[in-house]
C-alpha positions in Angstrom: -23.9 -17.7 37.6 -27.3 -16.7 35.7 -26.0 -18.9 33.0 -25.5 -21.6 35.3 -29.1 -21.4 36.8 -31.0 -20.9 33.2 -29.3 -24.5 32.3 -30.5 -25.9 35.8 -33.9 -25.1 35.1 -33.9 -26.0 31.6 -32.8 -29.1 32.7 -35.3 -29.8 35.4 -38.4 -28.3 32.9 -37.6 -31.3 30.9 -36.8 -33.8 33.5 -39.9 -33.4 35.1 -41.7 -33.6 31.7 -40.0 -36.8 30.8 -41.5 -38.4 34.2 -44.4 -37.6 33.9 -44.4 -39.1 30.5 -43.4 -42.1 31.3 -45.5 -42.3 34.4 -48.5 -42.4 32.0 -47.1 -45.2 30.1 -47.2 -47.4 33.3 -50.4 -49.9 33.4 -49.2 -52.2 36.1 -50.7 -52.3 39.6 -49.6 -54.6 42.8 -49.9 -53.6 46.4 -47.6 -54.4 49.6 -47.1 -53.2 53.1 -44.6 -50.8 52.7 -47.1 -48.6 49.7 -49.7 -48.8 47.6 -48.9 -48.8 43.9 -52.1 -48.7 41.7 -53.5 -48.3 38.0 -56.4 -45.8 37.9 -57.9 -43.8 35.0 -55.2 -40.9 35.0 -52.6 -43.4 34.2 -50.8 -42.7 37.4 -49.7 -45.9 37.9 -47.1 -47.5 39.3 -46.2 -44.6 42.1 -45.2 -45.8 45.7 -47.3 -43.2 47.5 -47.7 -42.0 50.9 -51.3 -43.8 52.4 -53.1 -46.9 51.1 -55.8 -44.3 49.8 -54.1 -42.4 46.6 -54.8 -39.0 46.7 -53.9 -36.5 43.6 -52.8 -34.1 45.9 -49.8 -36.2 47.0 -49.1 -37.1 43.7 -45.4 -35.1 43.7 -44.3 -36.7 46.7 -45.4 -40.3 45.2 -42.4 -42.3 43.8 -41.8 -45.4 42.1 -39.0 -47.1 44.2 -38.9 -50.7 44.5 -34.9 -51.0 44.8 -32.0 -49.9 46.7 -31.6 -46.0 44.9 -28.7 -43.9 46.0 -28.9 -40.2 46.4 -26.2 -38.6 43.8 -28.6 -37.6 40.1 -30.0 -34.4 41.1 -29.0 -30.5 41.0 -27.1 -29.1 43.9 -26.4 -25.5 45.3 -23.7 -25.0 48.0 -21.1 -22.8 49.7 -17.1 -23.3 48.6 -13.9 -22.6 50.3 -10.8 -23.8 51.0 -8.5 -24.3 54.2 -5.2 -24.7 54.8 -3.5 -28.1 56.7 -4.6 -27.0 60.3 -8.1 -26.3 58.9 -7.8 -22.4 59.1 -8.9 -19.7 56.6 -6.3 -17.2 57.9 -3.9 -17.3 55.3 -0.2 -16.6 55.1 0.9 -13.1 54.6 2.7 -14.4 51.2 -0.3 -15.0 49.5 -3.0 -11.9 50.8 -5.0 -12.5 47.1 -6.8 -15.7 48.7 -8.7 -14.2 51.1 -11.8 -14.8 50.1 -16.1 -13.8 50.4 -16.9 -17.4 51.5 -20.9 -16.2 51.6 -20.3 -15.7 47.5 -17.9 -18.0 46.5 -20.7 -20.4 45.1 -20.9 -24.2 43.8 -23.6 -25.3 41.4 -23.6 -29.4 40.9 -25.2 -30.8 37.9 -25.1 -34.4 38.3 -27.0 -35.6 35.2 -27.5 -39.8 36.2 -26.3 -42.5 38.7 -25.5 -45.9 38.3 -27.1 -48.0 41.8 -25.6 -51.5 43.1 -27.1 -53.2 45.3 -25.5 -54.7 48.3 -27.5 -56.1 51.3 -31.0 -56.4 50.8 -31.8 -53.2 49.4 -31.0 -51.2 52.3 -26.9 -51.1 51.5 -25.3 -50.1 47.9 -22.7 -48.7 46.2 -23.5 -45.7 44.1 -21.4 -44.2 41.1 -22.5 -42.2 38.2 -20.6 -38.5 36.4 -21.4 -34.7 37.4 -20.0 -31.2 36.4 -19.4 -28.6 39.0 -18.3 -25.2 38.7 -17.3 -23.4 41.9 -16.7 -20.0 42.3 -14.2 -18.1 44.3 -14.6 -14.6 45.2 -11.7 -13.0 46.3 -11.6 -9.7 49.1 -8.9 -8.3 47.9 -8.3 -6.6 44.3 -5.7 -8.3 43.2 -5.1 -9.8 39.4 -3.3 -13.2 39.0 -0.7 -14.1 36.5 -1.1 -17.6 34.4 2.1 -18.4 32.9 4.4 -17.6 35.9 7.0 -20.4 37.4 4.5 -20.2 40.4 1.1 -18.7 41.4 1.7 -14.4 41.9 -0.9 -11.2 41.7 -0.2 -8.1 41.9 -2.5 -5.2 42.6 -4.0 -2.8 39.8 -2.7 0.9 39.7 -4.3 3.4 37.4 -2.8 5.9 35.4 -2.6 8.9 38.5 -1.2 6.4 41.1 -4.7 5.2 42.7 -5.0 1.6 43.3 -8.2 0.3 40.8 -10.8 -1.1 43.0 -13.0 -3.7 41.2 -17.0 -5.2 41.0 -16.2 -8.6 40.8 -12.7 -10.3 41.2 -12.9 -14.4 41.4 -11.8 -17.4 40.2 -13.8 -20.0 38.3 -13.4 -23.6 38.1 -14.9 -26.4 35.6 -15.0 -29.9 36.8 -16.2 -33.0 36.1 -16.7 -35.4 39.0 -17.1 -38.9 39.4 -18.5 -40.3 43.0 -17.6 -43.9 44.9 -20.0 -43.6 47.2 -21.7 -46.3 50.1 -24.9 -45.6 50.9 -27.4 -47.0 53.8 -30.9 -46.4 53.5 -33.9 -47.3 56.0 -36.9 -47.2 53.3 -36.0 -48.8 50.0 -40.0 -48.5 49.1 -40.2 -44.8 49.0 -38.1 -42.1 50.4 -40.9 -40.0 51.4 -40.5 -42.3 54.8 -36.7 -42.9 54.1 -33.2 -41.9 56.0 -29.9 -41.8 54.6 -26.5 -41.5 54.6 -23.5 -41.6 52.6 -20.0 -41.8 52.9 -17.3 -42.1 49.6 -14.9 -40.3 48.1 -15.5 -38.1 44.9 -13.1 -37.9 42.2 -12.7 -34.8 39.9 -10.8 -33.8 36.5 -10.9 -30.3 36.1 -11.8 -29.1 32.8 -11.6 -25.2 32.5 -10.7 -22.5 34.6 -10.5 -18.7 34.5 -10.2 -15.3 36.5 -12.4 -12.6 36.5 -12.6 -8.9 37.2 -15.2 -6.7 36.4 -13.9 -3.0 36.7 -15.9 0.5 37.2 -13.9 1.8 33.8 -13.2 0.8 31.0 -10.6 2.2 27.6 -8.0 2.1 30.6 -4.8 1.4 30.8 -3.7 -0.5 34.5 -0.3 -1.0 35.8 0.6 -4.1 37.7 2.0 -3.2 41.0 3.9 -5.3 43.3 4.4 -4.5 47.2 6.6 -1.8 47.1 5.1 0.1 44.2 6.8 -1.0 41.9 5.5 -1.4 38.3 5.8 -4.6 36.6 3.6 -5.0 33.9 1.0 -2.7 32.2 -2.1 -3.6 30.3 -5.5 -2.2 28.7 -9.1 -3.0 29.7 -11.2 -2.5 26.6 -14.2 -4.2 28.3 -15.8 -3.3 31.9 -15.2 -7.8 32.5 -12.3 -9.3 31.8 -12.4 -13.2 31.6 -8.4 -14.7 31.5 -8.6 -18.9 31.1 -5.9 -20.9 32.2 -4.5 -23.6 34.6 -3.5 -20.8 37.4 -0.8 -24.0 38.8 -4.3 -25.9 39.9 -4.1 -29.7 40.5 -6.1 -31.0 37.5 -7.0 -34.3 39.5 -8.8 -33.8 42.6 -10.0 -36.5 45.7 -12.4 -35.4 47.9 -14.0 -37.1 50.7 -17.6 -36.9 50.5 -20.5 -37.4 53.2 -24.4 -37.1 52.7 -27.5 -37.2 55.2 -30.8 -36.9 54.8 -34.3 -37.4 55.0 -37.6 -37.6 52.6 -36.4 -35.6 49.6 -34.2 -33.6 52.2 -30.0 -33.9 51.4 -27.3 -31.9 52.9 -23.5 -33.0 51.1 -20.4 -32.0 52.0 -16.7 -32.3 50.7 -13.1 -32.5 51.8 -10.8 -31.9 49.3 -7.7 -34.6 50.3 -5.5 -33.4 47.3 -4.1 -29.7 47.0 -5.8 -27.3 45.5 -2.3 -26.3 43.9 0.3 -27.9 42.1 3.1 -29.1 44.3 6.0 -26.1 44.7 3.4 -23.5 42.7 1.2 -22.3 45.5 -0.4 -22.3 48.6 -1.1 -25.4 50.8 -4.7 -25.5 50.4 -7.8 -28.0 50.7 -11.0 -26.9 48.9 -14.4 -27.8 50.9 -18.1 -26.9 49.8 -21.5 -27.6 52.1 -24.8 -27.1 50.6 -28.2 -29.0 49.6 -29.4 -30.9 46.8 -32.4 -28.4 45.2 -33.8 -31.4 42.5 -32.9 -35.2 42.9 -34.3 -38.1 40.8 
């Protein structure tokens, strides 16, 4: 996750950089009821700002918008889950490994541009554009899942005495990229300082890496794989406190999810419904992922 957030910030350093550039290439100036865009000797032209008189210290809440602009470019923070068919997190006794920390199990969006059509006078548009989002699962229970079996198993750890290994960190990542089809209405196509929205689409999503990860409190170890009775079925060694093991794990690697956004201002709260399984048909449990959260950065 630190990764994740030095690239976010990186990538908002330079985006905010880049608009202020251009913003002091702008020379034009015209005025109408809805804002005041002007041409004054900073070279901060061409803003749709909040009052008739400019004043510098509005200046980051001043936006050029002249045309319908949907909300979907931006960097997003939010909560993941996932729910079986009656909308429940109690999970079958079959499958006790996904019980899971939803307070941890984290999504970061980076949705890097959007492409905006118009539809009815610049209030009503269609919205599409590309993202990557990597969601993390934290699990409860310390159990360790197995990649290349006919369907999705984990076992628990045993050490060498016959003491089940507790662990840090065990969760699952997943890499995807995301493509929305989204429908927007907006009340302020002028500037969204004075603006309400909302959105309703679906989102579509390839995924393009996944992995498990444990982080355990000893390392030169060797761990037994246990199953419910005791009994031993594998064994391996942990050279490394964190171990990282990539692979499909029977996920869906195409993924639908109904999408719905609100907001206000520079305000967005987004949330998902996952309408495909998170698992491959036969290979796992009957599960819907979900994520809620807020957009930190839009443009």
């Amino acid at each position: 996750m630190k990764t994740i957030f030095k690239i976010a910030l990186i990538f908002s350093i330079f985006l905010i950089v880049a608009l202020n550039a251009k913003a002091q290439e702008e020379t034009t100036h015209r005025k109408h009821h809805h804002g005041w865009h002007i041409s004054d000797s900073t070279n901060m032209s061409d803003f749709s700002c909040f009052k008739n008189d400019f004043n510098m210290d509005e200046f980051p809440f001043c936006r050029h918008k002249t045309k319908y602009n949907g909300h979907w470019a931006g960097i997003e923070l939010g909560v993941s889950g996932y729910a079986t068919p009656q909308f429940d997190m109690n999970f079958s006794r079959a499958y006790p490994f996904m019980n899971m920390n939803t307070a941890r199990s984290l999504t970061v969006n980076i949705n890097p541009f959007e492409l905006n059509v118009n539809l009815c006078h610049n209030h009503f548009g269609f919205t599409t554009g590309l993202g990557l989002q990597i969601s993390n699962y934290y699990f409860t229970n310390d159990y360790v899942m197995l990649k290349d079996s006919a369907e999705l198993v984990a076992y628990k750890v045993q050490d060498g005495q016959g003491n089940l290994v507790d662990m840090k960190v065990n969760k699952m990542v997943i890499s995807t990229i995301t493509l929305p089809l989204l429908f927007e209405y907006q009340t302020n196509h002028y500037r969204r300082l004075n603006s309400f929205h909302i959105t309703l689409g679906v989102v579509a999503g390839l995924r393009i890496g996944s992995y498990t990860k444990q982080v355990y409190n000893d390392k030169d170890e060797s761990y037994f794989l246990v199953d419910a009775n005791g009994d031993k079925i594998a064994t391996f060694d942990v050279e490394h406190y964190t171990v990282r093991d990539r692979g499909a794990y029977h996920l869906n690697p195409f993924r639908l999810d109904a999408a719905f956004r609100i907001g206000w201002s520079h305000l967005n709260i987004f949330s998902t419904y996952s309408i495909t399984k998170m698992y491959q048909k036969n290979q796992g449990p009957e599960l819907y992922p979900f994520t809620v959260g807020i957009t930190l950065l839009g443009w």
